[in-house]
C-alpha positions as CSV (number, residue, x, y, z in Angstrom):
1,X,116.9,94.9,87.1
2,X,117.8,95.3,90.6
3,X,117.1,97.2,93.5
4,X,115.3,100.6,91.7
5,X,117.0,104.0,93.1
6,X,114.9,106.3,95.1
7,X,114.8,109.9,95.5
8,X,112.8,111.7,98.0
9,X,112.0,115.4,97.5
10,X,110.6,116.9,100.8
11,X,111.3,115.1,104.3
12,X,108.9,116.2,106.4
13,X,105.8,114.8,108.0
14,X,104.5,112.6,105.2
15,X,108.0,111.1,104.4
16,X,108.5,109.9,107.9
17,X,105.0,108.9,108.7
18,X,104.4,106.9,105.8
19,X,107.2,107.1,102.5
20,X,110.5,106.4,104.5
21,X,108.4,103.2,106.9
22,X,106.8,102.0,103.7
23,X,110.1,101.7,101.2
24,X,112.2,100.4,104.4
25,X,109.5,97.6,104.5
26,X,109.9,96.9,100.8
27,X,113.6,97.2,101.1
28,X,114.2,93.7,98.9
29,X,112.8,95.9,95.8
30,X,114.4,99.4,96.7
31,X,117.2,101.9,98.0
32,X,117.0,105.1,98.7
33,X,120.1,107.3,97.7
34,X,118.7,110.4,97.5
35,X,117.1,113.3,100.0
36,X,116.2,116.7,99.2
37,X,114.3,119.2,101.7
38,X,114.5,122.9,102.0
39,X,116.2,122.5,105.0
40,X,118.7,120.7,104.6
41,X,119.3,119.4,108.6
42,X,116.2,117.6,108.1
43,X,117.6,115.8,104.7
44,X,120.5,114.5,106.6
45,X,118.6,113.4,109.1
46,X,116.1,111.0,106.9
47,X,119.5,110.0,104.7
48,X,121.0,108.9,108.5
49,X,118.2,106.8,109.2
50,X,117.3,105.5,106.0
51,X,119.3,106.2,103.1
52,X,121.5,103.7,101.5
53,X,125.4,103.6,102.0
54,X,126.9,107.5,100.5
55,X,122.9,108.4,100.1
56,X,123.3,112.0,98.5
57,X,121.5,115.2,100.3
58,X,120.3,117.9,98.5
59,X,118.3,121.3,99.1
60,X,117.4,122.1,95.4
61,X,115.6,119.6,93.8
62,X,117.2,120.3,90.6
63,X,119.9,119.2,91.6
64,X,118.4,115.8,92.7
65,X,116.5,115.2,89.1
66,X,120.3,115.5,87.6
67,X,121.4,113.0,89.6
68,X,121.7,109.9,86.8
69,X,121.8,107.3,89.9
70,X,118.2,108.0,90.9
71,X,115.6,106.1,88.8
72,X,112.4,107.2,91.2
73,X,111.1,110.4,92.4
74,X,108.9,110.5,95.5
75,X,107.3,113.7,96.2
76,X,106.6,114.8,99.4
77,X,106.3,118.5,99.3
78,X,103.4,121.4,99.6
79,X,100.4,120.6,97.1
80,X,101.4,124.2,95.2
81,X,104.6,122.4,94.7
82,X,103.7,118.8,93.3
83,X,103.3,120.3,89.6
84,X,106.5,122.0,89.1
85,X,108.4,119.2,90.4
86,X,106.4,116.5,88.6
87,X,106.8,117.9,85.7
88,X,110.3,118.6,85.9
89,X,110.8,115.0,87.0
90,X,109.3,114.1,83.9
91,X,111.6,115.7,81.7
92,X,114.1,114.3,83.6
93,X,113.0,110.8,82.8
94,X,112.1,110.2,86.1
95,X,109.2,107.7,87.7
96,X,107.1,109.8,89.7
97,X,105.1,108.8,92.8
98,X,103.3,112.0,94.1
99,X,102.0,112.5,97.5
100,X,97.6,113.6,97.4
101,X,96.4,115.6,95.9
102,X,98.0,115.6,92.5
103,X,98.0,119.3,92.6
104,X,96.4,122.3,94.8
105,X,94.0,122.8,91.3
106,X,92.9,121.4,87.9
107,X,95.3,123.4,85.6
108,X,98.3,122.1,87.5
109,X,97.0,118.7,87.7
110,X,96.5,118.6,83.6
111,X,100.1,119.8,83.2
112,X,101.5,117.2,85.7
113,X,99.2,114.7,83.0
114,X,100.9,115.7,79.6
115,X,103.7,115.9,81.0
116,X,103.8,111.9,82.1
117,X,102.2,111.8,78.4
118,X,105.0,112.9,77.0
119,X,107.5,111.2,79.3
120,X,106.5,107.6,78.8
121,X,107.5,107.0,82.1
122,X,105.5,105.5,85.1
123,X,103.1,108.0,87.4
124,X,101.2,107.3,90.7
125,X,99.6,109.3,93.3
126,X,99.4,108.3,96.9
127,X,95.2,107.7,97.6
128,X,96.7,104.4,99.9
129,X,93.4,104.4,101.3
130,X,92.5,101.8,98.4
131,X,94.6,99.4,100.0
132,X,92.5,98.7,103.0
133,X,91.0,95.4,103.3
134,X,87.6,96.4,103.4
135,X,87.9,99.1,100.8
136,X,89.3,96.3,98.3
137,X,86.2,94.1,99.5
138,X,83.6,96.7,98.5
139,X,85.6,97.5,95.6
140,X,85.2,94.1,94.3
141,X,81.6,93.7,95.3
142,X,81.0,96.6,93.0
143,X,83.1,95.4,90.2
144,X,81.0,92.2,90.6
145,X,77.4,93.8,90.3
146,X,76.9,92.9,94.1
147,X,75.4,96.5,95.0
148,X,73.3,96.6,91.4
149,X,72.8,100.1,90.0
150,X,74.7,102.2,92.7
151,X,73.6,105.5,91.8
152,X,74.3,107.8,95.3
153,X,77.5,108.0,96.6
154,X,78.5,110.2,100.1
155,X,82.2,111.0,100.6
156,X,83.2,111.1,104.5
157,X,86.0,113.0,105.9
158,X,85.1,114.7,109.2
159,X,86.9,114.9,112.1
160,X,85.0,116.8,115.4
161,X,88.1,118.8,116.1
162,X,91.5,116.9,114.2
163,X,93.2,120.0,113.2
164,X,96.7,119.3,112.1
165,X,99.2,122.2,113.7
166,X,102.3,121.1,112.3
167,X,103.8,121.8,108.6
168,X,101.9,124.0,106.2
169,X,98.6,122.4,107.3
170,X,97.1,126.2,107.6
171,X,99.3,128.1,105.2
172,X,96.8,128.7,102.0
173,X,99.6,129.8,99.8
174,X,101.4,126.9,100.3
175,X,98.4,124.3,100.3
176,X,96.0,125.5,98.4
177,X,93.2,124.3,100.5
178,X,92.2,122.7,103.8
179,X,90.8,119.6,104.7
180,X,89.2,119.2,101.7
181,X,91.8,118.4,99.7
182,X,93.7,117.5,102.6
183,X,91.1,114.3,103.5
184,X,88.2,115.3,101.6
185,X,90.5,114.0,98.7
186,X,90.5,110.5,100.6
187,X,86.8,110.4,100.9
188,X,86.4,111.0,97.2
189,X,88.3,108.5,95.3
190,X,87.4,105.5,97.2
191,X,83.6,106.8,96.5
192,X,84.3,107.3,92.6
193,X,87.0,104.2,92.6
194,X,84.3,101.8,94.4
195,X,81.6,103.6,91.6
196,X,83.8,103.5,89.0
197,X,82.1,106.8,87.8
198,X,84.1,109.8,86.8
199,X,82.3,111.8,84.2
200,X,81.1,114.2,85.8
201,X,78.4,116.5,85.1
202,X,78.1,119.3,87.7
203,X,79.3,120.4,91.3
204,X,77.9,122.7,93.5
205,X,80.0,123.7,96.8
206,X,80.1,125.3,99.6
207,X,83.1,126.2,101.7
208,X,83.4,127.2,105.4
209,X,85.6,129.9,107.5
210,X,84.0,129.7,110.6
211,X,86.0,128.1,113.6
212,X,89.9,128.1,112.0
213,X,89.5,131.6,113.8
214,X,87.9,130.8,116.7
215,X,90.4,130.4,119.8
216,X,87.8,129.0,121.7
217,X,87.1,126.4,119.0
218,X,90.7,124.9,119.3
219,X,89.8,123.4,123.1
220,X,90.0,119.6,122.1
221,X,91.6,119.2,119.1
222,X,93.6,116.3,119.0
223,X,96.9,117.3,117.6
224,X,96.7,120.6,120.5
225,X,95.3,123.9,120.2
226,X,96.3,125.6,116.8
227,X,96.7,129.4,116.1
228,X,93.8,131.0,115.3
229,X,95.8,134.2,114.3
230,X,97.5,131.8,111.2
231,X,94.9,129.5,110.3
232,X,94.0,131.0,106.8
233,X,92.8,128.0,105.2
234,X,89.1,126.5,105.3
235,X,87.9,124.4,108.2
236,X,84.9,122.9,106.5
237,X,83.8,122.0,102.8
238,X,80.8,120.5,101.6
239,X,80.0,119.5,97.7
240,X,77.5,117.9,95.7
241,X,78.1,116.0,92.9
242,X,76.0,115.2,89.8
243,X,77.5,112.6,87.7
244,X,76.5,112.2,83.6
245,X,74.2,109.4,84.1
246,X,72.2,110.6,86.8
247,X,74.3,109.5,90.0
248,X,75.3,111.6,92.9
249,X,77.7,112.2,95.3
250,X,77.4,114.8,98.6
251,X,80.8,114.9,100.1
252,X,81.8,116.4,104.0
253,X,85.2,117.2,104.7
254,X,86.2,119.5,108.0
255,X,89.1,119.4,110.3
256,X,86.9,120.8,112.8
257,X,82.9,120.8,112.7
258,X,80.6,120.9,116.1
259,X,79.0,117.6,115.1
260,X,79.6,114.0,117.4
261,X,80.7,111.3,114.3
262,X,84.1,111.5,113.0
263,X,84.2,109.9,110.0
264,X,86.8,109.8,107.6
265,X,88.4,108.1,104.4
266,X,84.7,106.4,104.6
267,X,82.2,106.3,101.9
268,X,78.7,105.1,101.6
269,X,77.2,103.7,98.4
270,X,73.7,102.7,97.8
271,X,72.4,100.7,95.0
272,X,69.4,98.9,93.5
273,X,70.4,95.6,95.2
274,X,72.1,96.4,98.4
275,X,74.0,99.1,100.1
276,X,77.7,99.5,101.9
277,X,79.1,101.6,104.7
278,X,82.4,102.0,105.4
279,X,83.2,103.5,108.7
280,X,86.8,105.1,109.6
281,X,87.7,107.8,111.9
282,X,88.3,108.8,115.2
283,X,84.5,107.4,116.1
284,X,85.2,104.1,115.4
285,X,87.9,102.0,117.5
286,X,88.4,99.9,114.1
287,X,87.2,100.0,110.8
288,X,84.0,98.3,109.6
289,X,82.3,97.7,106.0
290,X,78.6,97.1,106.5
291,X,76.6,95.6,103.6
292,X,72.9,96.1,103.7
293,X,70.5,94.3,101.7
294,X,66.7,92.4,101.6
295,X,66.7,88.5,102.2
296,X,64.2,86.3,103.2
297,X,61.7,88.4,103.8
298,X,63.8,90.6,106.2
299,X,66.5,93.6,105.8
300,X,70.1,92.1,106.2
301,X,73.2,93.9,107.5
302,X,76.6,92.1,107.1
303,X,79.9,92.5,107.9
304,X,83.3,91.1,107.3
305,X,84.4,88.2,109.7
306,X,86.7,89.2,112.3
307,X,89.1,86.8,111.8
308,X,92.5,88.0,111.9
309,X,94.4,88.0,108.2
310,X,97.8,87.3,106.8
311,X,100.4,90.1,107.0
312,X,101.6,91.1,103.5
313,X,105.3,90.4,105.0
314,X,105.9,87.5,107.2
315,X,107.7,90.4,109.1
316,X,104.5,92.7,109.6
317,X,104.5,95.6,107.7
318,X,100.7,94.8,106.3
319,X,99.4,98.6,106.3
320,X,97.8,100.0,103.6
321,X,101.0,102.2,102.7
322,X,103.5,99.7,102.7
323,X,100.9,97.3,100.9
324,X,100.7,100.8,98.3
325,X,104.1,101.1,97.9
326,X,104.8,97.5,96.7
327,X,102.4,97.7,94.3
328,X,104.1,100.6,92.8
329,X,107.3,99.6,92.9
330,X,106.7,96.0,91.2
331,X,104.8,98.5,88.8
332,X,107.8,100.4,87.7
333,X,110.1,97.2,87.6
334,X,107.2,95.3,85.6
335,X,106.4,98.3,83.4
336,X,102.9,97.1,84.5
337,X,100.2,99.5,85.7
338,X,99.5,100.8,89.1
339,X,96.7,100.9,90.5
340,X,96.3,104.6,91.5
341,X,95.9,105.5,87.8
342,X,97.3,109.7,87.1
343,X,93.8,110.0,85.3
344,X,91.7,109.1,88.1
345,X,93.8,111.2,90.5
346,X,92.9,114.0,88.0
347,X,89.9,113.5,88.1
348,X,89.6,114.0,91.7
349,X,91.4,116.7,91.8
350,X,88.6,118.1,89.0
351,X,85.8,118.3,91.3
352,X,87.6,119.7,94.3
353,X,88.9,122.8,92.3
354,X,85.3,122.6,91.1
355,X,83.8,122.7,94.6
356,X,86.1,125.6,95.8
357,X,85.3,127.3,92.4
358,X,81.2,127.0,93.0
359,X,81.7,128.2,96.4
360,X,83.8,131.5,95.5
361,X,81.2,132.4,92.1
362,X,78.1,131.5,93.8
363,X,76.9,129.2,91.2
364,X,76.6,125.1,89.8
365,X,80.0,124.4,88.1
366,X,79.0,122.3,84.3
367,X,81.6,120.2,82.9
């Protein structure tokens, strides 16, 4: 097999910032021939700059999934949209890497599932978080028994004022949601991944509207004062998480909250033999995993050794997205499994369409 043929549906934000870097960095195991985007200057533009020699634009992503050439569908569109597409790409006989969420709710998500089911091809979903170096070190500590019984989990993903104002960031129809399943869905699978716990019992949520509408409270944000008059989505979300064996998860997630520690894609775990902190955010000039644990006689906090790794490339190129989209590619060409598995993704997307659900009834949501 040689180099596998991409298609990209949707070239906005994400696709620059992380797809179109990340395959151009893999570039020995991929081509892209393919762009589609509702606006079709935009398409051109990403098939200039990256696409392969006669890469093929397109503003109907229909149109796209006929194309016999492309063997791989990236999409990078509105959550509302990834199900549709998915599961037309399916049909199609397409491999399927899908930007986070999986979809803007759980009835979506399920049909984006039978759908891959059915297909027999391959499915991903972009949590590249995993990828971190210190997210695979606790990951492995936990595999290993390092942490013993972990049975309390909290998900991070607040940011003091991080409000993104460009895309559909604030348009509910077109999201479904705010920041909690914009980076609350971060937060959450490296806490269940690293716990390797997802049956779930019961959620309980609640769900904020209080400063997205505030012009005052856009002074500071980092990406520049948004609208108040458009911001229609949440700005902060809480949950709590009661797993089937007794274990529990709280999870934050705000784009904007009056509180000093930004903290996101971050999780904290605590178990019978030790504890672990990961810290991320805009608090934190780099990130840091913290172990804590009794020795000797005396409480114990480690941390991993500062000494600089090896890129992935001998070029660079060692983020966690690039790192991500290797994995998946050799995947697909392997017929091997990736490691962002569709029923884990579900599962995440679960409880966050349980946590907006407890918030709107006013009552614990039972699995």
């Amino acid at each position: 097999m040689g180099k596998l043929k991409i298609g990209i549906i949707g070239c906005g934000g994400i696709a620059n910032q992380k797809h179109f870097p990340a395959l151009k960095n893999n570039g020995d195991l991929n081509e892209i021939v393919a762009f589609c985007d509702i606006i079709r200057e935009r398409a051109e533009k990403a098939a200039e700059e990256f696409g392969s020699e006669g890469a093929k634009v397109y503003t109907d992503y229909r149109e796209l999934l006929a194309d016999p050439e492309v063997e791989v569908v990236h999409i990078c569109t509105p959550n509302v949209s990834h199900s549709e597409i998915a599961v037309a790409a399916f049909a199609a006989k397409k491999h399927v890497y899908c930007e986070k969420p999986m979809s803007h709710d759980t009835a979506e998500a399920e049909k984006m599932v039978e759908a891959w089911k059915e297909s027999g091809m391959q499915f991903t979903v972009g949590y590249q978080n995993r990828f971190r170096q210190e997210v695979q070190n606790l990951h492995a500590a936990c595999k290993n028994g390092d942490l013993g019984e972990i049975y309390y989990g909290k998900a991070h993903a607040v940011r003091r004022r991080g409000v993104p104002t460009w895309g559909v960031f604030m348009d509910k129809e077109a999201q479904g949601g705010g920041p909690l399943i914009d980076i609350g869905t971060h937060a959450l699978d490296i806490t269940l991944w690293c716990m390797d716990n997802y049956d779930v019992d019961r959620v309980s949520g609640s769900v904020f509207y209080k400063l997205g509408g505030l012009k005052q409270a856009t002074e500071g944000n980092l990406f520049g004062p948004w609208d108040p008059e458009t911001y229609e989505v949440e700005d902060s979300a809480m949950g709590y998480i009661t797993m089937k064996n007794g274990a529990a998860i709280s999870l934050e997630a705000s784009w904007a909250l009056n509180m000093l520690e930004s903290r996101e894609a971050s999780t904290t775990l605590c178990g019978t033999a030790a504890g672990a902190e990961i810290h991320s955010g805009m608090s934190y000039s780099k990130n840091e995993l913290i172990y804590n644990r009794g020795r000797n006689g005396q409480l114990m906090e480690e941390t991993i050794s500062p000494v600089g790794g090896v890129a992935y490339f001998g070029g660079g190129g060692g983020e966690e997205g690039t790192i991500d989209c290797r994995q998946w590619l050799e995947a697909v060409k392997n017929g091997t499994e990736p490691l962002v598995k569709p029923e884990e993704a579900l599962g995440v997307t679960k409880v966050l369409d349980a946590i907006y659900k407890s918030a709107r009834e006013g009552k614990e949501i039972k699995f």
